[in-house]
C-alpha positions, 0 to 999 in steps of 0.5 A: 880360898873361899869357894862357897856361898849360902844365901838366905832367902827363904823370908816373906818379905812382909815390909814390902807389903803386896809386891812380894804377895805373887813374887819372893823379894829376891826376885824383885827387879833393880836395874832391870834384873832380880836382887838375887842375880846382883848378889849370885854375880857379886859373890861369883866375882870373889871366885866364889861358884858354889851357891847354896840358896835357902828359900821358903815363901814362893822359893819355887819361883827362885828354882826355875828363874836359876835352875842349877847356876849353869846358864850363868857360870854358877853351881847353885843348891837348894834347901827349902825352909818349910816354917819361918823360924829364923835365919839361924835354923836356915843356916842349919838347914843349909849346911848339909850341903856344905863342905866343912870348910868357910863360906860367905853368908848373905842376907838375901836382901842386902844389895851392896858394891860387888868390891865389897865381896872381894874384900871381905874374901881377901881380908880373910885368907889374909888374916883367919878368924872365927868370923869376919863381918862386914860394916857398913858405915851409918849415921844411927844403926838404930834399923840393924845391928851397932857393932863394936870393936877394938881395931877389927876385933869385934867385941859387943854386937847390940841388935836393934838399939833405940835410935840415938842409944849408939855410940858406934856408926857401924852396921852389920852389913849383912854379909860376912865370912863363917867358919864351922864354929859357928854351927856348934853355936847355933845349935844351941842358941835360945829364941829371940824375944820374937820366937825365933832363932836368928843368925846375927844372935848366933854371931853377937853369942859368939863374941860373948863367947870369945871366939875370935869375931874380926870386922872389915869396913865396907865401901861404895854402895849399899842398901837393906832391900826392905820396903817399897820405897827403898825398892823404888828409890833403887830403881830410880838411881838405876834409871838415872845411871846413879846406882854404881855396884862395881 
């Protein structure tokens, strides 16, 4: 049984322009309560009660709105990023306050149905692998990563292809299962072309690699939590009963 969860959080939000100028995006309300209270209580709702939150831009914030976890039911732990150097360094950063054993990562801007974490959870003690992502369906996976596979075995991972160059649908969803070999690969990963060293890189590294990187389809709701307007667009169909997370 997975018990433990690392949610990086630590980015400055620089798509969402001057709304996260005083406020880090995690604690950007939709429905009335902060984007990272939806992920803390959908990772919770797979038996998971041991957050360990990244956090960077404005992170103090994110400490004092959640404390310890305790108020809502949860263990959360803290790990500053000092320098923007890419979710693969934030993930190192975390792991000190892991067990060796495997967690469920999230993006801290990925807001997606709360099922979806039981499933990804449910998939893996079913069926252990080196890594489990979660795809969500898209028409073009031009804005994230266009995953490839075999069955649910993953075997190419292309980030950020030119719109129309995919011949995939699916998406890295932003949530996944890691086990302990990713660390060994993420120690050694080069920068990206931006400077940074990224976790999706880690992950398509360890396909090229052969280790045993396995999928599982996301369904019902999800959003990349990016720019204003998607912001608002939330908030809209949450005014409208629209946004089902259940």
């Amino acid at each position: 049984m997975i018990n433990q969860a690392m949610i990086l959080a630590a980015g400055k939000g620089t798509r969402m322009g001057g709304i996260t100028a005083q406020r880090p995006k995690p604690l950007l309300e939709i429905g009335g309560l902060p984007l990272l209270q939806h992920i803390l209580t959908g990772l919770a709702g797979a038996g998971i009660s041991h957050m360990v939150v990244v956090i960077g831009h404005l992170g103090e914030q994110i400490e004092r709105h959640f404390g310890d976890g305790s108020a809502i039911g949860l263990r959360i732990t803290y790990c500053r990023q000092e320098r923007q150097t890419g979710t693969a360094q934030a993930a190192l950063l975390a792991r000190k306050h892991l067990e060796p054993t495997p967690l469920v990562m999230s993006f801290g801007d990925i807001l997606c149905a709360r099922s979806n974490y039981c499933t990804l959870v449910g998939r893996f003690a079913a069926h252990p692998c080196d890594a489990l992502l979660g795809l969500n369906a898209v028409d073009d996976p031009w804005a994230g990563a266009a995953v490839y596979r075999d069955g649910d075995r993953v075997t190419r991972i292309v980030e950020k292809p030119p719109r129309g160059a995919s011949s995939t649908r699916w998406n890295n969803a932003g949530v996944m299962v890691l086990t302990p070999t990713v660390w060994a690969v993420l120690e050694e990963l080069p920068p990206s072309e931006r400077g940074e060293y990224e976790l999706p890189q880690g992950i398509a590294r360890m396909v090229e690699m052969g280790y045993d990187v396995r999928a599982v389809e996301f369904t019902g709701f999800w959003s990349d939590v990016g720019t204003p307007a998607e912001l608002e667009r939330l908030n809209r169909l949450a005014r409208d009963g629209a946004l089902d997370l259940s």
